[in-house]
NUMARRO-408507 format. One record per residue (C-alpha): residue number from 0; residue in three letters; x, y negated, z negated. Coordinates in Angstrom, 2 decimals. Example, Ala and Ser with C-alpha at 12.3 -4.5 7.8 and 13.67 -1.06 7.14 Angstrom:
2
+-----+------+---------+---------+---------+
| seq | type |       u |       v |       w |
+-----+------+---------+---------+---------+
|   0 |  ALA |   12.30 |    4.50 |   -7.80 |
|   1 |  SER |   13.67 |    1.06 |   -7.14 |
+-----+------+---------+---------+---------+
This chain:
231
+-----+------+---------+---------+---------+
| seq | type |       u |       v |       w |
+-----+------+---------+---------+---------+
|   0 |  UNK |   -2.49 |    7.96 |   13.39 |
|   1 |  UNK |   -5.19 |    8.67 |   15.95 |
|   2 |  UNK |   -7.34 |    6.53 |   17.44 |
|   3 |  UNK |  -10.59 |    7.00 |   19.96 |
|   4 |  UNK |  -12.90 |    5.19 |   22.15 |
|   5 |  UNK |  -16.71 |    4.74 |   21.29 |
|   6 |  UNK |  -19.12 |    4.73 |   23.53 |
|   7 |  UNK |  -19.20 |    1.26 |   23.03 |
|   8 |  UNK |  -16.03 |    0.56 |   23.98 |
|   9 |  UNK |  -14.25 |   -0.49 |   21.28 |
|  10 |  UNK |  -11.51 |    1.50 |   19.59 |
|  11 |  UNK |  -11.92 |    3.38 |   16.45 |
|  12 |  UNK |   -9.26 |    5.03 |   14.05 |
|  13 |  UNK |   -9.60 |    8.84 |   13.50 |
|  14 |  UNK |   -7.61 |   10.17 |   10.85 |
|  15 |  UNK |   -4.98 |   13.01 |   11.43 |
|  16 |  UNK |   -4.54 |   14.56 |    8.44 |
|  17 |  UNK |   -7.01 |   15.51 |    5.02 |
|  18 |  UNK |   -5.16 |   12.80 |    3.03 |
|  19 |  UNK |   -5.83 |   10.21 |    6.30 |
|  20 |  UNK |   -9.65 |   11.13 |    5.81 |
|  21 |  UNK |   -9.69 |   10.58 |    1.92 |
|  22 |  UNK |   -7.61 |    7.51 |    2.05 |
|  23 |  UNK |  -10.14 |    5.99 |    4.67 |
|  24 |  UNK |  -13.17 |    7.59 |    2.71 |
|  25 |  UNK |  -11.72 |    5.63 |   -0.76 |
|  26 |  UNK |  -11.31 |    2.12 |    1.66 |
|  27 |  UNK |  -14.74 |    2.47 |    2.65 |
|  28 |  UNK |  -16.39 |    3.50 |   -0.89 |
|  29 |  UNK |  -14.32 |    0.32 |   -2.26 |
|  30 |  UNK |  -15.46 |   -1.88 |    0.62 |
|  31 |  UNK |  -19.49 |   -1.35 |   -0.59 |
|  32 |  UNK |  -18.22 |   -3.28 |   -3.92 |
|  33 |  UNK |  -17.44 |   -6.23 |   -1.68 |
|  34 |  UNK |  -14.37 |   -8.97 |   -2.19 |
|  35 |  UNK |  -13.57 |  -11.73 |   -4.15 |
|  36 |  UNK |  -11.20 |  -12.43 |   -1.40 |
|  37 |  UNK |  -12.47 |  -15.90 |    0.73 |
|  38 |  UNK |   -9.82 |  -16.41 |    3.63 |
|  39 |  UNK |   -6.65 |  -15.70 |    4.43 |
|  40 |  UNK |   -5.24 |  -18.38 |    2.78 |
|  41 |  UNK |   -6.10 |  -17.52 |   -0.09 |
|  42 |  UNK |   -4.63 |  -13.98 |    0.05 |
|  43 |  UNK |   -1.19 |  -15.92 |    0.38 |
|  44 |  UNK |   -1.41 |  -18.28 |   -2.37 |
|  45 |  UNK |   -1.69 |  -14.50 |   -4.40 |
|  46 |  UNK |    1.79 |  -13.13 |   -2.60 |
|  47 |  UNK |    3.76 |  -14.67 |   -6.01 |
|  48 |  UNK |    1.47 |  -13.05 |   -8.42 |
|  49 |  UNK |    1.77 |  -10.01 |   -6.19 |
|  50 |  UNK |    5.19 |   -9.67 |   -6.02 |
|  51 |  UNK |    5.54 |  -10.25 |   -9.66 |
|  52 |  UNK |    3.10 |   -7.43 |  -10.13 |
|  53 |  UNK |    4.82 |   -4.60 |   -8.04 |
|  54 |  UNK |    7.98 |   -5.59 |   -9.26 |
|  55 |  UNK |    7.08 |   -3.77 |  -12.68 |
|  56 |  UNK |    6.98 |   -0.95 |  -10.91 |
|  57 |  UNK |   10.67 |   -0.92 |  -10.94 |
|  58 |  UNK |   10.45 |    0.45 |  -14.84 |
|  59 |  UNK |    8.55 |    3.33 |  -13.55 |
|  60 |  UNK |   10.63 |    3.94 |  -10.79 |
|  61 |  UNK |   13.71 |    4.27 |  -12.53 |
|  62 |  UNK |   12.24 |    6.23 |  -15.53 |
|  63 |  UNK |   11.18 |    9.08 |  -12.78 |
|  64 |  UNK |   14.36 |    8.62 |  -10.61 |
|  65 |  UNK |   16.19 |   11.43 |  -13.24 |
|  66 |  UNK |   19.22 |   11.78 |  -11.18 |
|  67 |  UNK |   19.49 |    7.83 |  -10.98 |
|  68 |  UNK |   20.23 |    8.19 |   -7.49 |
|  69 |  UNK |   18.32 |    5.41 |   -6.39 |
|  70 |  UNK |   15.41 |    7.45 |   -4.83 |
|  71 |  UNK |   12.94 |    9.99 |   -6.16 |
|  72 |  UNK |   12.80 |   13.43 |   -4.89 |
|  73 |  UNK |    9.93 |   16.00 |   -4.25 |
|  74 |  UNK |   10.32 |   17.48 |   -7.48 |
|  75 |  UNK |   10.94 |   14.43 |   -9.40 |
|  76 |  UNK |    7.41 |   13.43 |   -7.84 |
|  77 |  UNK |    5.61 |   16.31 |   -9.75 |
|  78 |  UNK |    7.46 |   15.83 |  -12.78 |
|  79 |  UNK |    6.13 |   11.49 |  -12.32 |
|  80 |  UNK |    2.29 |   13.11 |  -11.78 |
|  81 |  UNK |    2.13 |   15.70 |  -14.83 |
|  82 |  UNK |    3.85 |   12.55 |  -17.08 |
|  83 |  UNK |    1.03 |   10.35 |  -15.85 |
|  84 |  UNK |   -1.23 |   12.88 |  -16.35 |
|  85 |  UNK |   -2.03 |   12.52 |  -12.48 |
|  86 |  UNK |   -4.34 |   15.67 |  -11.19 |
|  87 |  UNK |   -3.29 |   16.72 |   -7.74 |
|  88 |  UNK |   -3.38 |   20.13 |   -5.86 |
|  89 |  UNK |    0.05 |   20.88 |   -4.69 |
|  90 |  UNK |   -1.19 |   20.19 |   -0.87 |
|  91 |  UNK |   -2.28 |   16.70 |   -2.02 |
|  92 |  UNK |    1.39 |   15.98 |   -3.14 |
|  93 |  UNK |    2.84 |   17.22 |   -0.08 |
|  94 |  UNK |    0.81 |   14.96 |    1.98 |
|  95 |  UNK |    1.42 |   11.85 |   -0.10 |
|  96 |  UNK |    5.45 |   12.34 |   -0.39 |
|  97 |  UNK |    5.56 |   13.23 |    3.60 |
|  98 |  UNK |    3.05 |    9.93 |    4.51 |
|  99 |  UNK |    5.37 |    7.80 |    1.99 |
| 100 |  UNK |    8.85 |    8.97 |    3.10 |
| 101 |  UNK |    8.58 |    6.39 |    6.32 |
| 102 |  UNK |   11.99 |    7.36 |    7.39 |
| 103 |  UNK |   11.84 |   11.29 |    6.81 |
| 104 |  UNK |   14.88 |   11.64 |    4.56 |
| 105 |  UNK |   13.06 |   13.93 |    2.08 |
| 106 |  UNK |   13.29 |   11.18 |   -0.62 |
| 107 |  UNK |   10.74 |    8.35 |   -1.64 |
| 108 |  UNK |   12.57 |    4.48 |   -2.56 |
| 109 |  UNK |   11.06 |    2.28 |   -4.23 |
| 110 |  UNK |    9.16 |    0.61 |   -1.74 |
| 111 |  UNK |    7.51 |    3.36 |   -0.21 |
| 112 |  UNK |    6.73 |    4.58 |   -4.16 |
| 113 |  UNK |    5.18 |    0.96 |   -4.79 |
| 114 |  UNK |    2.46 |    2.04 |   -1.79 |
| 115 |  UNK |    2.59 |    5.98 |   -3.22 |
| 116 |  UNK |    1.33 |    4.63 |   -6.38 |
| 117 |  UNK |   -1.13 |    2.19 |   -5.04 |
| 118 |  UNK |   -2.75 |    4.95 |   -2.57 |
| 119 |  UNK |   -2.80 |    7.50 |   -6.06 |
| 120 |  UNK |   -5.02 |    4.76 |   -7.59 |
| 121 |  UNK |   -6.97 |    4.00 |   -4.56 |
| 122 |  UNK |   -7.75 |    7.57 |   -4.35 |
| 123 |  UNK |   -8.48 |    7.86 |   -7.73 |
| 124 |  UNK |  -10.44 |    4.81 |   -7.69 |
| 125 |  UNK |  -13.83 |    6.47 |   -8.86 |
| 126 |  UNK |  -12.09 |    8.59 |  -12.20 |
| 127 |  UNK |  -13.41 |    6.92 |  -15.48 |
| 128 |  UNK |  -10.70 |    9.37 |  -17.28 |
| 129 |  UNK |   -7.72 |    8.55 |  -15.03 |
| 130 |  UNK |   -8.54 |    4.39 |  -15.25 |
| 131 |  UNK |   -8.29 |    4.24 |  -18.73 |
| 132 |  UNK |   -4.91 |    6.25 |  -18.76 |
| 133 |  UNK |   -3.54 |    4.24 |  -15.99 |
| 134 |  UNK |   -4.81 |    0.91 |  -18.21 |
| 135 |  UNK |   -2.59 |    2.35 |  -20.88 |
| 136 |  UNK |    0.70 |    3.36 |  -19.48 |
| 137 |  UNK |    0.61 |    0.63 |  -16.57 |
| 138 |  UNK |   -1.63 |   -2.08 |  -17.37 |
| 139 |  UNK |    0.32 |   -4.87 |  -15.18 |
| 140 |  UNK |   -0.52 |   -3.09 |  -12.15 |
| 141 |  UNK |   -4.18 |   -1.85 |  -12.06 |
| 142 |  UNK |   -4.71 |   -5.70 |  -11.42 |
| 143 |  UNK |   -2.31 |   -5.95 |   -8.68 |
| 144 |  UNK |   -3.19 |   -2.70 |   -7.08 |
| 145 |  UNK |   -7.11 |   -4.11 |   -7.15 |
| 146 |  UNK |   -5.66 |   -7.23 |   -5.40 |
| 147 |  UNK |   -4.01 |   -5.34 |   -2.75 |
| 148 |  UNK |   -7.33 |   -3.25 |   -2.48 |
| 149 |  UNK |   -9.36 |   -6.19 |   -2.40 |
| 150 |  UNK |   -7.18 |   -8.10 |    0.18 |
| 151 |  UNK |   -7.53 |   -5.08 |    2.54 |
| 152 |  UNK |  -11.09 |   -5.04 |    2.21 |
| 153 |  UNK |  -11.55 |   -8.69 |    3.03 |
| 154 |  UNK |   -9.30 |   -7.93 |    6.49 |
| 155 |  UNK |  -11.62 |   -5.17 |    7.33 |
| 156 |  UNK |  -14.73 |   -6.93 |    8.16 |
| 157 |  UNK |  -16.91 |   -4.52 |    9.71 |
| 158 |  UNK |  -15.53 |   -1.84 |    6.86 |
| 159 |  UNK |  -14.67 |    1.32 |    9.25 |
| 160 |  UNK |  -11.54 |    1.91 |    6.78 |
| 161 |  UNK |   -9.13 |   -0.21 |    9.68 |
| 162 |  UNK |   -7.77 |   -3.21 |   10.30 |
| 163 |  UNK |   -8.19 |   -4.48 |   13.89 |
| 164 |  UNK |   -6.59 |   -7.09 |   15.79 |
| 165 |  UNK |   -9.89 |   -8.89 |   16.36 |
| 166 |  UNK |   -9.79 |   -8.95 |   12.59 |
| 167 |  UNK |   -6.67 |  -10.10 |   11.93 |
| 168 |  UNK |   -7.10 |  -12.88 |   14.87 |
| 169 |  UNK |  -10.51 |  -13.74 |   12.86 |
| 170 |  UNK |   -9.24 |  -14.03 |    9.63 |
| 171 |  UNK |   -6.11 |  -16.20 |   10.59 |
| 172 |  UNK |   -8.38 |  -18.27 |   12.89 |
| 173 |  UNK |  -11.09 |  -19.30 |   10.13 |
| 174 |  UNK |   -7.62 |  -20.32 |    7.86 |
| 175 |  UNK |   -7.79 |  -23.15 |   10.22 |
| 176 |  UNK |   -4.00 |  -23.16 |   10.76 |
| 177 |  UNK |   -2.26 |  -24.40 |   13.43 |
| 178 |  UNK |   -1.06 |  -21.76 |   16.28 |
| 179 |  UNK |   -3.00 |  -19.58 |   14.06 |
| 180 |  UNK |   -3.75 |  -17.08 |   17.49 |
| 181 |  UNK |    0.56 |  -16.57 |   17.39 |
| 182 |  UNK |    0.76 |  -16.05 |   13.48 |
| 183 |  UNK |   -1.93 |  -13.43 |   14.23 |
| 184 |  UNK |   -0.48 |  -11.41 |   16.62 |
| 185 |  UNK |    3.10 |  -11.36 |   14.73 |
| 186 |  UNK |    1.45 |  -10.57 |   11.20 |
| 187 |  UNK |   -0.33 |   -7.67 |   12.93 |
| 188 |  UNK |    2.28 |   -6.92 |   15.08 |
| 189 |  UNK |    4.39 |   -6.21 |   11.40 |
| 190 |  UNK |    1.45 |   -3.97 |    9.89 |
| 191 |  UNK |    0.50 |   -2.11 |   13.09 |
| 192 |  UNK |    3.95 |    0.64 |   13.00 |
| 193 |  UNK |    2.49 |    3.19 |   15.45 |
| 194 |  UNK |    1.19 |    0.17 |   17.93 |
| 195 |  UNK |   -1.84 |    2.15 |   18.12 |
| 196 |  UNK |   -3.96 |   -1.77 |   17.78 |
| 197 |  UNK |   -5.36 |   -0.59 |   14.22 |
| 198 |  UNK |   -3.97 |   -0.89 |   11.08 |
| 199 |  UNK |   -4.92 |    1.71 |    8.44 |
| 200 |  UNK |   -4.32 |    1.58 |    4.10 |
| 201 |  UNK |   -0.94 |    2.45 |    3.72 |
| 202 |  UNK |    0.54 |    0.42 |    6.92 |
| 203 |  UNK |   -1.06 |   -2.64 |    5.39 |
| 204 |  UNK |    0.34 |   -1.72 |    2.08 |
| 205 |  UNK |    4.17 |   -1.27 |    3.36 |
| 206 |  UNK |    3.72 |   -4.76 |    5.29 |
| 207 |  UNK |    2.45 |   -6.60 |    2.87 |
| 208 |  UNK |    5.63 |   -5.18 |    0.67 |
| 209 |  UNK |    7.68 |   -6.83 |    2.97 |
| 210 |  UNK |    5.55 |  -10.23 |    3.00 |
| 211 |  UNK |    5.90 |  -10.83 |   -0.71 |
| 212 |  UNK |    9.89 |  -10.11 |   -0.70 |
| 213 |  UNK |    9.99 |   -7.03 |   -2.00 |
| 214 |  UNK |   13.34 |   -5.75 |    0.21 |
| 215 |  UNK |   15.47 |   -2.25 |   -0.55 |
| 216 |  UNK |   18.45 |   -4.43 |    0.20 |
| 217 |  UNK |   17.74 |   -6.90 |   -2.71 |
| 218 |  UNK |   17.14 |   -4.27 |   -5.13 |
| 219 |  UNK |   20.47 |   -2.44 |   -4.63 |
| 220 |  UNK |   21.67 |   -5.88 |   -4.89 |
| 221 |  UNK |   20.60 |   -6.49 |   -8.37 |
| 222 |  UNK |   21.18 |   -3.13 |   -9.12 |
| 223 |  UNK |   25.04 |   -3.93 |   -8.19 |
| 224 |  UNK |   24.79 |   -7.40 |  -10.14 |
| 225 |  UNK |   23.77 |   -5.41 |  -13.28 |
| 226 |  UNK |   26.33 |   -3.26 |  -12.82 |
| 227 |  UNK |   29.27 |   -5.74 |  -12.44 |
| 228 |  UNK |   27.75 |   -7.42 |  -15.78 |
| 229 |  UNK |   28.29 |   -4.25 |  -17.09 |
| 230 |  UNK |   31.53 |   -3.92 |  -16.12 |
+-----+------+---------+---------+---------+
């Protein structure tokens, strides 16, 4: 993720790719609806109601994971967008499956498919036709997703479509917690991957995964438990 230097100064985030540009287009359209989000605070007291919420996503997963192999492939990807009735040019696919699979192994888990999905309905925020299809084959997450959205927005103060440090140090400071300047610079620290000092959409998203508990590890492990019962 790229980043330049104003004349200003200050730093700003330039996307790489087409699907960079769109997802930082989407943040910014969002961001002129403003936030019901008041500190940060109050984005934590949400992290159980958040986790609860992408934690139905596991039903989803597993009903596009055909080869129950534990991940979802390229073309079981296409097969999950024509099901949802998702519209995407094959180039717009591409991008999303290669900025998802983190760890390059030509496969999306369920984590990175928890922010796949949320970036699908941030960048199809604006379609009437697609909201009301999404309210009736996932209705537990639009609200979650909208959450996530919303808590983004509220981090982004001066709405450029990033997440600073300044930002992060500002929202954490006005939470009025103590060695709230430390809890700053570790939270940020976890969202900024490419320690480029800006945090964009979908690093946020796969942080905040991580925040609320949702952990690769404990899903194979109740995967295994449900198998044992089974046994």
């Amino acid at each position: 993720m790229g980043g330049a230097v104003t004349k200003s100064g200050a730093q700003e985030w330039v996307p790489e790719t087409k699907l960079e540009a769109k997802i930082k287009e989407a943040v910014q359209r969002r961001a002129s609806k403003g936030t019901t989000m008041k500190s940060f605070n109050s984005i934590i007291l949400k992290f159980p109601k958040i986790d609860e919420g992408l934690r139905n996503c596991k039903a989803i997963f597993q009903e596009f994971d055909e080869d129950s192999n534990g991940s979802i492939d390229h073309s079981e990807l296409k097969n999950c967008f024509r099901k949802l009735e998702i519209m995407f040019e094959e180039e717009e696919i591409n991008d999303l499956f290669q900025a998802c699979d983190i760890n390059e192994d030509k496969e999306i888990a369920f984590t990175e498919f928890i922010v796949l999905l949320c970036l699908v309905y941030l960048l199809k925020d604006d379609s009437s036709t697609l909201q009301k299809k999404w309210r009736l084959g996932m209705p537990k997450l639009e609200p979650t997703f909208e959450t996530l959205v919303d808590t983004f927005v509220f981090l982004d103060e001066n709405k450029d479509g990033h997440v600073s440090r300044e930002e992060m140090f500002i929202a954490i400071d006005e939470s009025g917690e103590r060695s709230s300047g430390r809890i700053a610079m570790k939270r940020f620290e976890e969202m900024d991957w490419d320690r480029n000092g800006m945090v964009n959409f979908k690093e946020f998203l796969f942080a905040l995964t991580q925040w609320v508990g949702i952990d690769e590890n404990e899903d194979d492990d109740d995967d295994d438990d449900d198998n044992n019962d089974k046994a």
